[in-house]
N, C-alpha and C positions, 0 to 999 in steps of 0.2 A: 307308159302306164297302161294297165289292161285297161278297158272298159270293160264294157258286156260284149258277153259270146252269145252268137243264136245259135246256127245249127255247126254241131262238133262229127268229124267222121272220122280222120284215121285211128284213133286208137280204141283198140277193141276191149278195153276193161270192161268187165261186167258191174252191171249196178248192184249193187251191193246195202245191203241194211243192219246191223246188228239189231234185233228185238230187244223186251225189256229184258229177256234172261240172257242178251249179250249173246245170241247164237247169230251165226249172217246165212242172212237168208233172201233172196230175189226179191227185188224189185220192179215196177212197169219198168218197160224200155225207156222211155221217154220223161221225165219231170220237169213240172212245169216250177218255173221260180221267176220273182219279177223282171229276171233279163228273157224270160221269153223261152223254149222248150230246148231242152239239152238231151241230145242223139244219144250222147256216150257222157256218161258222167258218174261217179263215186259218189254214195253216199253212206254216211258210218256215224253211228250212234250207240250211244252206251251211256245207261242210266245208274252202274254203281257207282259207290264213293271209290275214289283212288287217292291213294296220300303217296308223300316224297318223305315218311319215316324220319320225319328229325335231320333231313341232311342237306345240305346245298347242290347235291347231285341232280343232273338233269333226268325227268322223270319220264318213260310213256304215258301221254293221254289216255290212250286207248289198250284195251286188252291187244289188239289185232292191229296189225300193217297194213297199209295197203298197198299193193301189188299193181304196176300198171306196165303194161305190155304195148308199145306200138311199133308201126311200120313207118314210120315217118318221123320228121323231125316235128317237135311239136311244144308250144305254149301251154302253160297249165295255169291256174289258179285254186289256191284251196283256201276256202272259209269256213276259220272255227269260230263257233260259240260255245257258250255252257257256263254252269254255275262254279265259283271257286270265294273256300273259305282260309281265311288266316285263320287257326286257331290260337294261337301266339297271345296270351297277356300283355303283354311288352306294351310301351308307349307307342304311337303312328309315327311315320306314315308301314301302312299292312302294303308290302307289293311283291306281286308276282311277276315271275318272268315267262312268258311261251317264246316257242319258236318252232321254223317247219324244217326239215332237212329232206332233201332228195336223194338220196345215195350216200348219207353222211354229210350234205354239202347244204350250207345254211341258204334258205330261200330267200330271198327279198323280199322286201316289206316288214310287217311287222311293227311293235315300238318296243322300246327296250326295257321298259316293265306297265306293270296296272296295277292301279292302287284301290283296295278293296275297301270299304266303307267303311269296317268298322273289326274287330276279330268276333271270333263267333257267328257271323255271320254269313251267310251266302250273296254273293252280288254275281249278274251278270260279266261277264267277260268276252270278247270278240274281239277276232284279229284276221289279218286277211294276208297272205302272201304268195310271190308267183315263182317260177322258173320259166325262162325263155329257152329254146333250143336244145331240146332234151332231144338224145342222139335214138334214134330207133333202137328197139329193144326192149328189156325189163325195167323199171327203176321201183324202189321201195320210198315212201314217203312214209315219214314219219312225225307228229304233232309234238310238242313235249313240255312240260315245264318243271318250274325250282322256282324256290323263295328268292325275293333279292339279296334277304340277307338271312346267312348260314343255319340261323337255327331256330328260322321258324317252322312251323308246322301247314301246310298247306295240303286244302284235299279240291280235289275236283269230283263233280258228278253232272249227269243230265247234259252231253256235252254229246253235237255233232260235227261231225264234218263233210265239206262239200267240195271235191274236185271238181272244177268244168275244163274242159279241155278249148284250145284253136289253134289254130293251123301258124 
């Protein structure tokens, strides 16, 4: 299991921010978050609503991939939050599914859905997953979700994301 990362070196991603109009734009080198200051680390945010259109298809999070480049073999962790609503009538339980891919390839961690409070409404959501032994190189990460069941209506908005890297 990860813990906390302090200080991250081989991989040379840039910090990264999507503003509220969703453009990415530089970050400090360095952010501090309660495990303490991360060297090298992704950060991506984005404040529209996104919907999954009526279909049980897995959806992007985000407008934008993230992109990570290193020289070494390396451990990641990435933690999402952000708001997600069922818009769905239907009787409960309202639940959403995320998950993270590396390359195509499902990350570890995770739970296999979240159940939202009520429809109509927005609730917090958070999920945390890693990959171990990511081979030097590119790899694309990518965040996603889908209703649990086929023909709800689900939107996400106000929703980041935080790669930390370790060795």
């Amino acid at each position: 299991m990860l813990l906390c990362f302090a200080i991250f070196t081989s991989y040379t991603a840039l910090a990264q921010e999507a503003s509220a109009g969703d453009k990415v734009a530089s970050v400090p080198e360095a952010l501090a978050t309660g495990s303490g200051v991360l060297q090298n680390a992704i950060f991506l945010s984005e404040t529209n609503k996104k919907g999954n259109d009526s279909t049980g298809a897995w959806v992007s999070a985000f407008n934008n991939d993230v992109t990570l480049t290193g020289t070494t073999a390396q451990c990641i962790e990435m933690r999402y939050s952000g708001e997600v609503e069922d818009e769905t009538s239907a009787d409960p339980p309202y639940r959403v599914q995320f998950r993270a891919t590396v390359d195509g390839v499902l990350a570890k961690g995770g739970a296999p859905y979240f159940d939202a409070i009520d429809h109509g409404i927005y609730t917090i959501a958070a999920m945390n997953w890693w990959v171990c032994g990511l081979a030097p190189g590119t790899h694309t990460v990518r965040i996603q979700f889908r209703p649990y069941f086929s023909v709800d209506t689900i939107f996400v908005r106000n929703r980041t994301l935080i790669i930390e890297f370790a060795q």
